[in-house]
C-alpha positions as CSV (number, residue, x, y, z in Angstrom):
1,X,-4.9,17.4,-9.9
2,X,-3.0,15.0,-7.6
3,X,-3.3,11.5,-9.6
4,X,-1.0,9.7,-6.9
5,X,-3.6,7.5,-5.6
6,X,-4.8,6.1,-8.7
7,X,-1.4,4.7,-9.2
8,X,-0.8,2.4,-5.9
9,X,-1.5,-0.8,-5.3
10,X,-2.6,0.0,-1.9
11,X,-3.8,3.3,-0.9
12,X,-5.5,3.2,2.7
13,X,-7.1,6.5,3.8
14,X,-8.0,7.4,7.7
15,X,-8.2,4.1,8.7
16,X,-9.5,3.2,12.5
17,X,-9.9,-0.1,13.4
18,X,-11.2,-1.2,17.4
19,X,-11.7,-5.0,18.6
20,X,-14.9,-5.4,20.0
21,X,-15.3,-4.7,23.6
22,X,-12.5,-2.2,23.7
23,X,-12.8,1.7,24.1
24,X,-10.1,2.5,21.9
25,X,-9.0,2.1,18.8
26,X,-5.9,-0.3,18.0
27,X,-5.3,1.3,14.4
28,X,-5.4,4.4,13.4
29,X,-3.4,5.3,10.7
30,X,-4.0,8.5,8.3
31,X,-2.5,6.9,5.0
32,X,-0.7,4.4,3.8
33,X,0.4,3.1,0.4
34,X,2.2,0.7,-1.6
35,X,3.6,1.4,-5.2
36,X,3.5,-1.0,-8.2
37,X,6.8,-3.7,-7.7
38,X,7.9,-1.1,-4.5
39,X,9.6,-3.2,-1.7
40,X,8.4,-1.4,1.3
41,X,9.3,-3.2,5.2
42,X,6.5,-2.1,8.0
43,X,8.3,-2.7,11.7
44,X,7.6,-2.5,15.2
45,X,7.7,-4.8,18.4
46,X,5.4,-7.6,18.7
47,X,1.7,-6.5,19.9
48,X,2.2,-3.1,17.7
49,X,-0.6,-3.9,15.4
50,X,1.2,-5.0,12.4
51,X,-0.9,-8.3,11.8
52,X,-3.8,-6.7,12.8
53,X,-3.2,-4.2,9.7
54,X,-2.4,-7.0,7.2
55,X,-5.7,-8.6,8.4
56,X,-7.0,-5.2,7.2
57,X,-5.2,-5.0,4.2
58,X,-6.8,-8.2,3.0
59,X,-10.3,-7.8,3.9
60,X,-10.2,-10.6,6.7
61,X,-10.9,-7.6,9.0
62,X,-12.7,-4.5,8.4
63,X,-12.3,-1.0,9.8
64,X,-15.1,1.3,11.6
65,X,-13.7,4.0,9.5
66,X,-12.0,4.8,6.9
67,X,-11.1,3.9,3.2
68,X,-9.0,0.8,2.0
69,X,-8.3,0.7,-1.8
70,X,-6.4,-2.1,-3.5
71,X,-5.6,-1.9,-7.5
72,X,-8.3,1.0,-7.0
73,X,-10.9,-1.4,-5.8
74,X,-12.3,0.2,-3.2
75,X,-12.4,-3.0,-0.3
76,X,-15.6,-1.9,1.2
77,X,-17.8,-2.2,-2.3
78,X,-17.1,-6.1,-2.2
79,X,-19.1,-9.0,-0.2
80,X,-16.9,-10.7,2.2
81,X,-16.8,-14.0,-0.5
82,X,-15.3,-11.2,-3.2
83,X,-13.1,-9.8,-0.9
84,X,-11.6,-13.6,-1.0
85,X,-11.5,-14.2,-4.8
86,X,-10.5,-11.0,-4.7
87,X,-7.4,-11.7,-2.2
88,X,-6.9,-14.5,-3.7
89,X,-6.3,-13.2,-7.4
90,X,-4.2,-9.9,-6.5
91,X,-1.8,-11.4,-2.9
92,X,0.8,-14.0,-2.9
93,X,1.0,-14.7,1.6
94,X,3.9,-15.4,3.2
95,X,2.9,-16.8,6.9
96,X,4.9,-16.7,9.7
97,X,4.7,-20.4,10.2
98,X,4.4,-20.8,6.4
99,X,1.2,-23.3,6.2
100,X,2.5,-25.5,4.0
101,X,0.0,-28.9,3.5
102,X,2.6,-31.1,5.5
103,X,1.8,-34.9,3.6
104,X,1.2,-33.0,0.0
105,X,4.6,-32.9,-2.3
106,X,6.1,-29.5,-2.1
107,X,4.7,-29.0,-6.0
108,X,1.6,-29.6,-4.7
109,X,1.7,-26.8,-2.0
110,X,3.2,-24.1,-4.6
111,X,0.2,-25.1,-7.1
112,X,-2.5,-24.0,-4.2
113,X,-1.5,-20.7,-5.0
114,X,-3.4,-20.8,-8.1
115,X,-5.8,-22.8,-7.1
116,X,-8.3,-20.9,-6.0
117,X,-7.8,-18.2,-8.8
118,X,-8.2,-18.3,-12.4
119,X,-6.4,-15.2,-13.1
120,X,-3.4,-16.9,-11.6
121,X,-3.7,-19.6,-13.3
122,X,-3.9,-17.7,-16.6
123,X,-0.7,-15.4,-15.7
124,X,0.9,-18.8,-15.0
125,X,0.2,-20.3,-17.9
126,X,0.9,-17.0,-20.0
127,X,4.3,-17.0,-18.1
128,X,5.5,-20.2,-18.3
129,X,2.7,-21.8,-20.3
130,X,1.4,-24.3,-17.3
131,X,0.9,-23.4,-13.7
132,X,3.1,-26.9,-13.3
133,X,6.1,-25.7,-15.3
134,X,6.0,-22.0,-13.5
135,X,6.1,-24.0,-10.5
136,X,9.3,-25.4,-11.4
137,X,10.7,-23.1,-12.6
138,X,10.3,-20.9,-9.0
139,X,11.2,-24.3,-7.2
140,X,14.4,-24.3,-9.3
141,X,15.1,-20.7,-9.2
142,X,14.9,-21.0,-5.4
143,X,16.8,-24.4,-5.2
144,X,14.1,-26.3,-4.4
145,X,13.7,-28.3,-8.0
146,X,15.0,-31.5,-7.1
147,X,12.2,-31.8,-3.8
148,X,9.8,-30.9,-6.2
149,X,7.7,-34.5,-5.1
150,X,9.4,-34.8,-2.0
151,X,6.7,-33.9,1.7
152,X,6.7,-30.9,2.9
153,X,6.9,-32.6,6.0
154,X,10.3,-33.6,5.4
155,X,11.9,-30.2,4.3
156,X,14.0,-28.1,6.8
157,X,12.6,-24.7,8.1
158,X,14.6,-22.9,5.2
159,X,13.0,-25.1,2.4
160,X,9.5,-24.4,3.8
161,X,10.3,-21.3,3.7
162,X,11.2,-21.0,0.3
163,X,8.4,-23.5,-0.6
164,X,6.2,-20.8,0.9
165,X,7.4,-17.8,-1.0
166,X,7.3,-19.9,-4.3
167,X,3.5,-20.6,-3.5
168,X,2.8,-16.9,-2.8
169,X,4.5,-15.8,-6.4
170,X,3.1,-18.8,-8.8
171,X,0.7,-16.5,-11.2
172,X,2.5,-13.4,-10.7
173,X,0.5,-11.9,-7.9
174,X,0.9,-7.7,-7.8
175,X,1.3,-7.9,-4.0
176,X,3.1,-10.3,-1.8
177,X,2.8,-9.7,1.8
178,X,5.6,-11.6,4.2
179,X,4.2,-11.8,7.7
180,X,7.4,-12.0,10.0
181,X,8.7,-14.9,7.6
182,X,12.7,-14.8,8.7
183,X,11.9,-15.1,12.4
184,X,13.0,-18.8,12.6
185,X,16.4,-17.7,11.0
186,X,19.9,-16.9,11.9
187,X,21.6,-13.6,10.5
188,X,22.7,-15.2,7.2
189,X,19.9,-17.3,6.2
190,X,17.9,-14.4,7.0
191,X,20.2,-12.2,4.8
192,X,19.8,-14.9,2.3
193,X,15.9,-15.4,2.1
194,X,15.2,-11.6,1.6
195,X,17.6,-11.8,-1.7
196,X,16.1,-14.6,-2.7
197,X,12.5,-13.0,-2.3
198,X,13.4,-9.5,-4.0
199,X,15.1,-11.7,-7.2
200,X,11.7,-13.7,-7.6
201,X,9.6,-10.7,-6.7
202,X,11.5,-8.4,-9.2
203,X,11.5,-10.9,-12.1
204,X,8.4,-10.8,-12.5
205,X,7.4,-7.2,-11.0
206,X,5.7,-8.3,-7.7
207,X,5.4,-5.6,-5.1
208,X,6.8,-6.5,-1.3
209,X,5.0,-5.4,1.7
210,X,6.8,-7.2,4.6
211,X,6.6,-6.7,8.6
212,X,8.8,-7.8,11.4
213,X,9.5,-6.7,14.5
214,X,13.3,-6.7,13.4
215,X,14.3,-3.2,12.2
216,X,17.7,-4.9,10.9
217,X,16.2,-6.1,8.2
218,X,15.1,-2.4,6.5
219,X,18.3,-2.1,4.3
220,X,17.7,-3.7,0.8
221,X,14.0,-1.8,0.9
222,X,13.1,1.0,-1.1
223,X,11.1,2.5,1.8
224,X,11.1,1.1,5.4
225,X,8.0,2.6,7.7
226,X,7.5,2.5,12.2
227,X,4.2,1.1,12.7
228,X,4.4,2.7,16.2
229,X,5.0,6.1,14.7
230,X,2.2,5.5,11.7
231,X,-0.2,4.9,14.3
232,X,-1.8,7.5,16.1
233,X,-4.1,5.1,18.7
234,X,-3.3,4.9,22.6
235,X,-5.3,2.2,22.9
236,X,-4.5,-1.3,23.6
237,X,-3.3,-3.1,20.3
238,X,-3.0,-6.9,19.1
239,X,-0.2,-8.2,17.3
């Protein structure tokens, strides 16, 4: 018996997703999966459908057909409130504009990861033995420490960036998904953010599913995927 499944963090089975009003799908996509701590980069040009499945893939949207599973919860069992806890306990997010709280110290905006989930704040505390001092130490281990009380206003677009990533790994998330995040960056602070991400992520044996419409960035990943070619839809698709 094939016990594959059991073991990913995301297993998504014949998945078809429409937006209302339209008479084809957007998504559909046979399977797709993530392994425990695997670094795996989705790509494809802007419009392809790669938020869209990220939506998916944390219960914001939901499929007409079609099974999503995540640490073996099966998404479709949960009210839309668990869906959040449940988002909220398991993902670290890293947005393409990065949403940090502008006017709140940048300790302040890594803590929010935790809280809205106790579970994060136990792993935090059993890592580092407060959510403030893992904070810290991310901040420091991303050379952030000494704008630990400083605005987030005030930071350059590579500190909010790496304010971001901090906030999305505080409690030791199994999944961090990176929504375009190095698309404000030149070649070598591009180069530089996914290094820093895959140390943080590794230490502590976070998974990495990110998408961008830049295929450059593929080397580095264990496994790098086409959206365009894991989608089987002709219809009209949203980025």
């Amino acid at each position: 018996m094939n016990s594959e499944p059991a073991r990913m963090l995301i297993d998504l089975r014949e998945l078809e997703f429409g937006w209302p009003g339209s008479k084809s799908p957007a998504l559909c996509i046979g399977q797709f999966t993530l392994a425990p701590a695997e670094k795996l980069f989705l790509y494809g040009p802007s419009g392809c459908g790669k938020s869209t499945l990220l939506a998916l893939l944390a219960g914001i949207h939901w499929p007409q057909t079609g099974q999503i599973k995540i640490l073996g919860q099966d998404l479709a069992a949960l009210s839309a409130s668990a869906r959040d806890q449940f988002r909220a306990d398991h993902m670290g997010y890293v947005f393409q504009q990065f949403n940090l709280l502008p006017y709140l110290p940048v300790l302040q905006n890594v803590l929010l990861g935790c809280r809205f989930s106790r579970q994060r704040q136990q792993r935090a505390r059993a890592i580092a033995g407060t959510p403030e001092r893992q904070a810290m130490d991310l901040l420091e281990r991303l050379d952030l420490g000494g704008l630990a009380s400083q605005q987030a206003r005030q930071l350059s677009v590579g500190q909010q960036q790496r304010v971001a990533v901090a906030r999305a790994l505080i409690g030791a998330p199994e999944i961090l998904i990176a929504d375009e995040p190095t698309s404000a960056l030149d070649e070598a602070r591009r180069d530089a953010f996914v290094s820093l991400l895959f140390d943080c992520a590794s230490q502590q044996q976070t998974a990495v599913l990110m998408v961008s419409h830049d295929a450059r960035l593929a080397s580095g990943f264990d496994r790098s995927l086409s959206l365009p070619e894991l989608n089987t839809a002709n219809g009209d698709m949203h980025a």
